[in-house]
KOLSE-963630 format. One record per residue (C-alpha): residue in one letter; x, y, z. Coordinates in steps of 0.5 Angstrom, whole numbers, padded with zeros to 4 digits, always signed. Each point is the difference from the previous one (the first is absolute). Example, Ala and Ser with C-alpha at 12.3 -4.5 7.8 and 13.67 -1.06 7.14 Angstrom:
2
A+0025-0009+0016/S+0002+0007-0002/
END
This chain:
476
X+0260+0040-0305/X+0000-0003+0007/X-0007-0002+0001/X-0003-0005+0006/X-0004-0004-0007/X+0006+0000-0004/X+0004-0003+0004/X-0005-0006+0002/X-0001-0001-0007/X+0006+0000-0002/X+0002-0005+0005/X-0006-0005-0002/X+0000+0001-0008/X+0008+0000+0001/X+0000-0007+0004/X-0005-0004-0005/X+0004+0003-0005/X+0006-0003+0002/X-0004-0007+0002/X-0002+0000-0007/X+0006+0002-0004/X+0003-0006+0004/X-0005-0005-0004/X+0001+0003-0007/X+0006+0004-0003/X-0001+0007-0002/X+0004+0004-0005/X+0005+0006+0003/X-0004+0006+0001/X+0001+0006-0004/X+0003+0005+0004/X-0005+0005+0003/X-0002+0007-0004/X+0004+0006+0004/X-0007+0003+0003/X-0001-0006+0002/X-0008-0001+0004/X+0000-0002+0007/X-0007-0004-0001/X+0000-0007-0001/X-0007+0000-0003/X-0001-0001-0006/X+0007-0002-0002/X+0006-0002+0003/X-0004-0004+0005/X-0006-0003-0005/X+0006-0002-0006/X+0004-0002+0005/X-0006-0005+0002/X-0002-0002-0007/X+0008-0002-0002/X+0001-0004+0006/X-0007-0005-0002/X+0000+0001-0008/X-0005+0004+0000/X-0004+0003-0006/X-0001+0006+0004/X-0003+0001+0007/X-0005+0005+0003/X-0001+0003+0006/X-0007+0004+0002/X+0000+0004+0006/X-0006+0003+0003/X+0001+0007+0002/X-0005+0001+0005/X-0008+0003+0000/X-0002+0003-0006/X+0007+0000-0004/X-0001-0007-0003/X+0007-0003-0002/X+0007+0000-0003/X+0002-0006-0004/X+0007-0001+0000/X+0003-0005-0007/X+0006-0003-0002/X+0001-0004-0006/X+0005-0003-0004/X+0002+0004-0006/X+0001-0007-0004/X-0007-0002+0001/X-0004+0004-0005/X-0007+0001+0003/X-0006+0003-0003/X-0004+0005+0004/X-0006-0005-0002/X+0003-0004+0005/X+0003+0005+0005/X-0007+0002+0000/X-0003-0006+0003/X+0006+0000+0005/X-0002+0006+0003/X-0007-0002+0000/X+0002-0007+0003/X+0004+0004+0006/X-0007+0005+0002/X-0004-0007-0001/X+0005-0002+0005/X+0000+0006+0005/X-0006-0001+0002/X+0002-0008+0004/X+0005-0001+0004/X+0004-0006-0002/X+0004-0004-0005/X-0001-0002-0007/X+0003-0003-0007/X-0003+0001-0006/X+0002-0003-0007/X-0001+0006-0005/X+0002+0000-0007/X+0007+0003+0001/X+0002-0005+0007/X-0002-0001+0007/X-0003+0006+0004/X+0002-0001+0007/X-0003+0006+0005/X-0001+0001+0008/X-0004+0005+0002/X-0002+0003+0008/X-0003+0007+0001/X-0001+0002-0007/X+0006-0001-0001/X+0003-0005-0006/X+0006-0003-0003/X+0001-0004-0006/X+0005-0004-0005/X+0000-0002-0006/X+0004-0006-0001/X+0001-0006-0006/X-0006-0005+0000/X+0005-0006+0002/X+0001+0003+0006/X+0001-0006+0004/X-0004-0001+0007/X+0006+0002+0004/X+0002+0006-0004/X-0008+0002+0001/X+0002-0001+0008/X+0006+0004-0001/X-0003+0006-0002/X-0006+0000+0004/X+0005+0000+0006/X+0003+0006-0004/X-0007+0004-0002/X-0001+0000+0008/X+0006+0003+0002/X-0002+0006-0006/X-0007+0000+0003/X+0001+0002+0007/X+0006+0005-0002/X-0006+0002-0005/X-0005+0001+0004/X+0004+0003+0006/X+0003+0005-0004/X-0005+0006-0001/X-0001+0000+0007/X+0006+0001+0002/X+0003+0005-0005/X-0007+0005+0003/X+0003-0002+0007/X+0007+0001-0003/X-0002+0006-0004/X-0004+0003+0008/X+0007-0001+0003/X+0005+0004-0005/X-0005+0006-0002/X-0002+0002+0008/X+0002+0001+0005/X-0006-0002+0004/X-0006-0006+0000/X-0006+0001-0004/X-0005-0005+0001/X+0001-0005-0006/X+0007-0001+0002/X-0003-0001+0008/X-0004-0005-0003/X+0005-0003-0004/X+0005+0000+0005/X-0005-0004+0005/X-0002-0005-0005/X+0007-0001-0001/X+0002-0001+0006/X-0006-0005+0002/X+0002-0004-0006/X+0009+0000+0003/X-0003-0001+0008/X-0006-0005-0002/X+0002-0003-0007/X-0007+0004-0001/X-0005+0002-0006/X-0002+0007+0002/X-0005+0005-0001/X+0001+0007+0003/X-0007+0005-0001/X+0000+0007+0004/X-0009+0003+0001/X+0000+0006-0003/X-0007+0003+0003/X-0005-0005-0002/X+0004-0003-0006/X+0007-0005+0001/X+0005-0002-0005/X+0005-0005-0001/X+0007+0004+0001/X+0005-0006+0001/X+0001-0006-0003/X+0005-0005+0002/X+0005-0005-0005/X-0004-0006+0001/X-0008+0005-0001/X-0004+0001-0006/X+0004+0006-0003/X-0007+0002-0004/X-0003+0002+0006/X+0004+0005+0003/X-0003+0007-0001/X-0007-0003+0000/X-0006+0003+0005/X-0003-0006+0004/X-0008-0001+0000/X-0002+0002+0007/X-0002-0007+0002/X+0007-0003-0001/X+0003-0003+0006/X+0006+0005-0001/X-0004+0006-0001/X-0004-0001+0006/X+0006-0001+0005/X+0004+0006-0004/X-0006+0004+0001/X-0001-0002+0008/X-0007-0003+0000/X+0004-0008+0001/X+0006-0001+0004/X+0004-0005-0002/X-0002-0005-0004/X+0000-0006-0005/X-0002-0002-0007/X+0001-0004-0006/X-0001+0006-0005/X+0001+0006+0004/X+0001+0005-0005/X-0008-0003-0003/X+0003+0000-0007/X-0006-0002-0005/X-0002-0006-0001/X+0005-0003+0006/X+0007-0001+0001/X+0000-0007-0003/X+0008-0003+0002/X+0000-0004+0005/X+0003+0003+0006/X-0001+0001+0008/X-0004+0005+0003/X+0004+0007+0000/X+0001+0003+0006/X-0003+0008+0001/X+0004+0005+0004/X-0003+0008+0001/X+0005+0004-0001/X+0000+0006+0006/X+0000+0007+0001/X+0005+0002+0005/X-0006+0004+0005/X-0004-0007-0002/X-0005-0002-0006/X+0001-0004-0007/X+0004+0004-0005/X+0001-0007-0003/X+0001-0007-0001/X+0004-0005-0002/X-0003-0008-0003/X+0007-0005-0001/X-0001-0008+0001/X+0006-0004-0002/X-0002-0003-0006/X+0002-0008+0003/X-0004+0001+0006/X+0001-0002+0006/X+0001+0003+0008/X+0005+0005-0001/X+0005+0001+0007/X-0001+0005+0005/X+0006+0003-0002/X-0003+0001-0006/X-0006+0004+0002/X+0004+0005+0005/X+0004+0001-0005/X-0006+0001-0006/X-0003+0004+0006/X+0006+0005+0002/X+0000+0002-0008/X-0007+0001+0000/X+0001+0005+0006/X+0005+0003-0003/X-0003+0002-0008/X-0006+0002+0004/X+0003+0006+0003/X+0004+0001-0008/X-0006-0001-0003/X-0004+0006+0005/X+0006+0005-0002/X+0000-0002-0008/X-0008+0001+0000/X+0001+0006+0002/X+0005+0003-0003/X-0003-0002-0006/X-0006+0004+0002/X+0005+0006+0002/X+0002+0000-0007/X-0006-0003-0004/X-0003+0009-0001/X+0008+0002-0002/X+0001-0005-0005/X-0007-0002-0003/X-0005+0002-0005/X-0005+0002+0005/X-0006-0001-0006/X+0004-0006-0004/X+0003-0004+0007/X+0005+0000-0006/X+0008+0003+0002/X+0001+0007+0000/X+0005+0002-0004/X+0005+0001+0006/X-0002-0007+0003/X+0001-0003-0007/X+0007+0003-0001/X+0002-0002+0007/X-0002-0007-0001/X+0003+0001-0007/X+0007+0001+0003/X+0001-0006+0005/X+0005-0005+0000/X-0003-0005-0005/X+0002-0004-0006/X+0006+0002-0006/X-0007+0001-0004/X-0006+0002-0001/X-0006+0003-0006/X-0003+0007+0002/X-0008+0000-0003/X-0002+0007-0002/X-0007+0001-0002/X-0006+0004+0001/X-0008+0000-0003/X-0001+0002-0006/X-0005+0006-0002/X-0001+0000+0007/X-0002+0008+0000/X-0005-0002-0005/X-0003-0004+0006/X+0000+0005+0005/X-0003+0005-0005/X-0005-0005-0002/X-0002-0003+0006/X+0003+0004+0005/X+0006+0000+0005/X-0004-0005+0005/X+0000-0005-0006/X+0007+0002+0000/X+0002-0002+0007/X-0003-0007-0002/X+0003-0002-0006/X+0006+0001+0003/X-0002-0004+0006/X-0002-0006-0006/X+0008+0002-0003/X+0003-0001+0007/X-0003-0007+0002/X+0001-0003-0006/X+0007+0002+0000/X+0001-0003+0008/X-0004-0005-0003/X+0006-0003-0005/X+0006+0002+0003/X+0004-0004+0006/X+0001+0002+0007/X+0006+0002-0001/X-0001+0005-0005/X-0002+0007+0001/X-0006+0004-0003/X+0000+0007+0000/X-0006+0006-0002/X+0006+0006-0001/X-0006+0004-0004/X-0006+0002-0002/X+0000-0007-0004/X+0007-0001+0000/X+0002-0007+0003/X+0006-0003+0001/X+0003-0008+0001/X+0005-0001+0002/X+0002-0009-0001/X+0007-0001+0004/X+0004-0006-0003/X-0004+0000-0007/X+0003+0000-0007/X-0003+0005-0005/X-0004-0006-0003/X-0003-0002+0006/X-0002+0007+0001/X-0003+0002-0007/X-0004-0007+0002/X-0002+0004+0007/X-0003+0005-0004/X-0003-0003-0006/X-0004-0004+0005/X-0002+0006+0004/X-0002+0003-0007/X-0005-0006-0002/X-0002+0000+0007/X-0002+0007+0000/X-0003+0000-0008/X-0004-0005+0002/X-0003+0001+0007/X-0007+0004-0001/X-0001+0006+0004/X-0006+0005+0000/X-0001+0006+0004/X-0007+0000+0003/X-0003-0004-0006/X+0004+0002-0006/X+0005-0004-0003/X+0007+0004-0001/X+0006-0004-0004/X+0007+0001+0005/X+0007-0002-0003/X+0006+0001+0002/X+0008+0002-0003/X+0006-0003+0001/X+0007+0002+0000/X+0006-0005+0004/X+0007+0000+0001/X+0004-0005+0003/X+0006+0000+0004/X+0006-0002-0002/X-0003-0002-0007/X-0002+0008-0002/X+0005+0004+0005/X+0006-0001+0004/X-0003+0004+0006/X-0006-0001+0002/X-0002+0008+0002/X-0001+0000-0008/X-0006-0005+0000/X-0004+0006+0002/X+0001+0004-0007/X+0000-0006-0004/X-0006-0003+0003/X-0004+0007-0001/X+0004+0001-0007/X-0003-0007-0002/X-0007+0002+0003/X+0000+0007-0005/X+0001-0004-0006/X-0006-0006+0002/X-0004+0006+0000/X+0003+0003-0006/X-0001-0006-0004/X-0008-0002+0002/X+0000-0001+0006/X-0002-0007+0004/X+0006-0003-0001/X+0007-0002+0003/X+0006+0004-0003/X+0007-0002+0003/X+0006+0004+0000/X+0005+0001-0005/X+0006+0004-0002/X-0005+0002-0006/X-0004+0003+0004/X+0004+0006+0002/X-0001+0004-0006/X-0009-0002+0000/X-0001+0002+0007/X+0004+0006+0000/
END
């Protein structure tokens, strides 16, 4: 798979391999499975990084985006023999970390726990107590190199995703290509955000930005909210985006820039400051200007055809994907795998005969928020029928995905909904199936994931079932 993310982080992650290899030996390598996955996380990018320093094990959390949380990577020696007590405790110390940028070492029971962390991303080792100062250093250098592949990733791999999958722009890849390209003009941090009728979301984020802010809606008093929505022109401040409580880095004031309509108005704008300060060139700023102009005509023409498309592949009383938008998003270009979710609400003809159809519509408007609500930007939600819906998570494992799952069911069973004052229970049931894990083609998810649904409600309903071979005979 020949993606613009893989390539750059492959290049990083392959780099301080090498460096690292050069102060340490590593035994030979095994040779690679036939089947061979071209992704570098977890493995091989994370084993080669912990064999290259001695690592007991090393840890990589990726922030997914708004809403979805984040993934956590691990590699560790099989020689260490670690107790989930002690990888509890890890896990808990890298969310801990998430939170602050930085770096850190602390001395746990098992060794020295080093750790950097920006944008809600974080990477850590595990290294023997003894590690002297220098080797500390080493792997703190290392870490770094790790974390800006780490965090550049997800935005990447959406960007690369766009580019494979279409054959014209929507307005995330606009936003995505714009910031990426103030950030290569200017050496920029970047935050790209389109008004959609009073409301503005962020669209684009750059490599050197906050990556948990992409897809977030502005307040309307944020600096980069009033510029894209036309009541201010360009603009500068310290915090554009108005996050609570304030942006507490120290950095220069951002610069604010409309984005504009071919016909004139604001149909956007873009806040990016390079992070060391300073006067930025002439030639720098003509540049940053031309690509302004430029996304700003693209960013016209994405918006409205996403407005063109939205009544042929939408939900109309969800927003959700109908079932031909899910199964046109569905059959993009994308990763070499991925989970299929199907669900749908359980005694949902009970609710309707009791409580009436209106009580239905919303119960599943409850449902379709809280499933947007735990799944990442790039993932595709769809209500395909009555009560029937479908995830599909591109790049996930069957566990990752039964862990989707679960999260969404425990949300759902313990989130209150009443209809006009009374109360009513809703819960859900599960059936995934993943590719390659379940099939060898990923036109036989659907029929697995459905056959996996048929035997959660058979079973009792409000739980997860996965799909198996044995399940053949059960489902019929």
């Amino acid at each position: 798979m020949t993606t613009v993310w893989l390539l750059l982080l492959g290049t990083a992650i392959g780099f301080l391999a090498g460096l690292s290899a050069r102060r340490r030996p590593r035994p030979a390598l095994p040779n690679p499975p036939e089947a061979a996955t071209p992704h570098l996380l977890p493995d091989p990018a994370l084993a080669w990084l912990r064999r290259a320093i001695g690592a007991m094990g090393v840890w990589a959390l990726e922030t997914r985006g708004t809403g979805a949380g984040a993934r956590t990577y691990q590699s560790l020696d099989p020689a260490w023999q670690a107790g989930d007590t002690e990888l509890d405790l890890i896990e808990r110390r890298l969310a801990a970390v998430s939170a602050r940028d930085g770096e850190g070492v602390e001395q746990l029971d098992a060794g020295l726990l080093v750790t950097a962390a920006a944008g809600g991303s974080v990477v850590a080792a595990l290294v023997p107590s003894g590690f002297s100062a220098s080797a500390q250093a080493a792997v703190r250098s290392d870490l770094a190199a790790l974390l800006d592949g780490v965090g550049r990733r997800p935005v990447l791999h959406d960007l690369a995703q766009v580019r494979d999958g279409m054959a014209v722009e929507t307005v995330e890849s606009v936003g995505l290509r714009l910031a990426f390209q103030v950030e290569r003009i200017a050496g920029a941090e970047a935050y790209v955000a389109v008004a959609d009728g009073s409301t503005v979301r962020v669209i684009g984020v750059s490599g050197l930005a906050d990556r948990r802010l992409l897809g977030q809606f502005l307040s309307s008093d944020a600096v980069l909210a009033r510029v894209a929505l036309g009541a201010d022109g360009l603009a500068s401040s310290l915090d554009p985006l108005g996050r609570p409580g304030g942006d507490r880095r120290r950095h220069p004031p951002a610069r604010i820039d409309p984005l504009l309509k071919t016909g004139g108005g604001t149909i956007g704008a873009i806040a990016w400051r390079v992070p060391e300060g300073g006067t930025v060139a002439p030639q720098t700023i003509r540049e940053v200007d031309e690509a302004l102009r430029a996304a700003g005509v693209r960013l016209e023409s994405a918006l409205a055809l996403a407005a063109a498309t939205d009544q042929a592949s939408k939900d109309p009383l969800t927003g959700l994907l109908n079932r031909r938008g899910f199964e046109e998003r569905m059959g993009r270009l994308g990763p070499d795998r991925g989970t299929l979710v199907s669900l749908d609400l359980d005694r949902f003809k009970l609710l309707n005969d009791t409580l009436g159809h209106a009580a239905g519509d919303a119960a599943l408007i409850h449902l379709a928020r809280i499933l947007t609500d735990q799944v990442r930007g790039l993932d595709a939600v769809g209500r395909v029928g009555g009560e029937e819906f479908l995830l599909w998570l591109p790049g996930t494992t069957l566990e990752e995905g039964v862990r989707v799952a679960d999260r969404i069911r425990v949300r759902l069973g313990t989130t209150s909904w009443d209809w006009q004052g009374r109360s009513w229970p809703l819960s859900a049931s599960f059936g995934v199936a993943a590719w390659p894990e379940t099939t060898r083609s990923r036109e036989n998810l659907s029929v697995q994931a459905d056959a996996a649904l048929y035997v959660a409600k058979r079973a009792g309903r409000d739980r997860v079932v996965t799909w198996s071979a044995a399940l053949k005979d059960v489902s019929g």
